[in-house]
C-alpha positions as CSV (number, residue, x, y, z in Angstrom):
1,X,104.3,92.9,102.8
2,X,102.6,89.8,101.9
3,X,103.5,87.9,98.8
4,X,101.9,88.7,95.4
5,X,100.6,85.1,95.1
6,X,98.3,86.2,98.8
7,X,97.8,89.0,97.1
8,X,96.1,87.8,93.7
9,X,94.3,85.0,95.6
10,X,92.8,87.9,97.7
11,X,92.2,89.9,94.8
12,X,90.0,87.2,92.9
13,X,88.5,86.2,95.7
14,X,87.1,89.9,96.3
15,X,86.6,90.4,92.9
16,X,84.6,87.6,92.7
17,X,82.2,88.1,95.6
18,X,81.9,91.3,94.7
19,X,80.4,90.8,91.2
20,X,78.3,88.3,93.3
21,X,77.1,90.4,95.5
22,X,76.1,93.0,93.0
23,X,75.3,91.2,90.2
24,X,71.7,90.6,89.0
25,X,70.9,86.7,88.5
26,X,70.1,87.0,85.1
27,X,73.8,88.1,84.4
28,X,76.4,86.4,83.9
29,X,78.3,84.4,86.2
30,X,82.0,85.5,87.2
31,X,83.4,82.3,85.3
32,X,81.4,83.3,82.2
33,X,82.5,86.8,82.3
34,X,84.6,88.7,79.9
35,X,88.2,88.8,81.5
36,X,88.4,92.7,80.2
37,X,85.1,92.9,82.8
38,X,86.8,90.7,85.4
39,X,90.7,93.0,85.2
40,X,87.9,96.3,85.7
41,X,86.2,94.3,88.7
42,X,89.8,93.2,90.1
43,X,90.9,97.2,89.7
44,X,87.9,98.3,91.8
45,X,88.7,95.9,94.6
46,X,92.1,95.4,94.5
47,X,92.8,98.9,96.9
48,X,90.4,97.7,99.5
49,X,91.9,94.1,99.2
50,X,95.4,95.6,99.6
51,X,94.5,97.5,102.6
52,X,92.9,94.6,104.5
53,X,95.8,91.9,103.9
54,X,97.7,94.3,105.3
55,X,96.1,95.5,108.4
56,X,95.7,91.3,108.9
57,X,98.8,90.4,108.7
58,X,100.0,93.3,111.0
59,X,97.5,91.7,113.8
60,X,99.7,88.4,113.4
61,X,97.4,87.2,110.6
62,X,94.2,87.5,112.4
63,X,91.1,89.5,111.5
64,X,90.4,92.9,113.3
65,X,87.5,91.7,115.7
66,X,85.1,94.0,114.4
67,X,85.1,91.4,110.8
Protein backbone atom coordinates (compact mmCIF):
# COMPACT_ATOMS: atom_id res chain seq x y z
CA UNK A 1 0.00 0.00 0.00
CA UNK A 2 1.67 3.20 -0.75
CA UNK A 3 2.35 5.73 2.00
CA UNK A 4 -0.25 8.34 3.01
CA UNK A 5 2.20 11.15 2.22
CA UNK A 6 1.93 9.50 -1.92
CA UNK A 7 -1.32 9.32 -1.14
CA UNK A 8 -2.23 13.06 -0.19
CA UNK A 9 0.18 14.43 -2.83
CA UNK A 10 -1.98 12.33 -5.35
CA UNK A 11 -4.99 13.46 -3.78
CA UNK A 12 -4.28 17.29 -4.26
CA UNK A 13 -2.88 16.90 -7.24
CA UNK A 14 -6.26 15.30 -8.62
CA UNK A 15 -8.22 17.52 -6.75
CA UNK A 16 -6.66 20.27 -8.09
CA UNK A 17 -6.77 19.46 -11.81
CA UNK A 18 -9.95 18.48 -11.43
CA UNK A 19 -11.51 21.83 -10.26
CA UNK A 20 -9.33 22.97 -13.21
CA UNK A 21 -10.64 21.09 -15.61
CA UNK A 22 -14.14 21.82 -14.65
CA UNK A 23 -14.09 25.01 -13.41
CA UNK A 24 -15.37 28.14 -15.27
CA UNK A 25 -12.59 30.97 -15.53
CA UNK A 26 -14.46 33.37 -13.93
CA UNK A 27 -14.38 31.22 -10.69
CA UNK A 28 -12.13 30.98 -8.42
CA UNK A 29 -8.86 29.51 -8.55
CA UNK A 30 -8.01 26.28 -6.43
CA UNK A 31 -5.61 28.50 -4.14
CA UNK A 32 -8.43 30.95 -3.57
CA UNK A 33 -10.92 28.42 -2.80
CA UNK A 34 -12.70 27.72 0.43
CA UNK A 35 -10.89 24.62 1.97
CA UNK A 36 -14.62 23.29 3.02
CA UNK A 37 -14.92 23.38 -1.18
CA UNK A 38 -11.41 21.90 -1.61
CA UNK A 39 -12.03 18.65 1.46
CA UNK A 40 -15.62 18.07 -0.93
CA UNK A 41 -13.29 18.27 -4.29
CA UNK A 42 -10.57 15.93 -2.48
CA UNK A 43 -13.64 13.42 -1.35
CA UNK A 44 -14.88 13.20 -4.98
CA UNK A 45 -11.43 12.28 -6.30
CA UNK A 46 -9.83 10.76 -3.64
CA UNK A 47 -11.57 6.90 -4.71
CA UNK A 48 -10.34 7.22 -8.24
CA UNK A 49 -6.84 8.55 -6.94
CA UNK A 50 -6.72 5.59 -4.60
CA UNK A 51 -7.42 3.13 -7.27
CA UNK A 52 -4.88 4.39 -9.73
CA UNK A 53 -1.80 4.58 -7.21
CA UNK A 54 -2.56 1.37 -6.69
CA UNK A 55 -2.85 -0.32 -9.88
CA UNK A 56 0.71 1.85 -10.56
CA UNK A 57 2.49 0.67 -8.13
CA UNK A 58 1.39 -2.98 -8.72
CA UNK A 59 2.96 -2.51 -12.42
CA UNK A 60 6.35 -1.68 -10.59
CA UNK A 61 5.44 2.04 -10.42
CA UNK A 62 4.75 2.44 -14.00
CA UNK A 63 1.59 3.68 -15.75
CA UNK A 64 -0.84 1.13 -17.39
CA UNK A 65 0.12 1.89 -21.18
CA UNK A 66 -3.22 2.72 -22.12
CA UNK A 67 -2.51 6.47 -19.74
Amino acid sequence: MPTASLLTAAIEAGAKAFHDAHREKKFLTWESSTEQYREGIRALVRPAVEAAVRVALAQGGHPPAYV
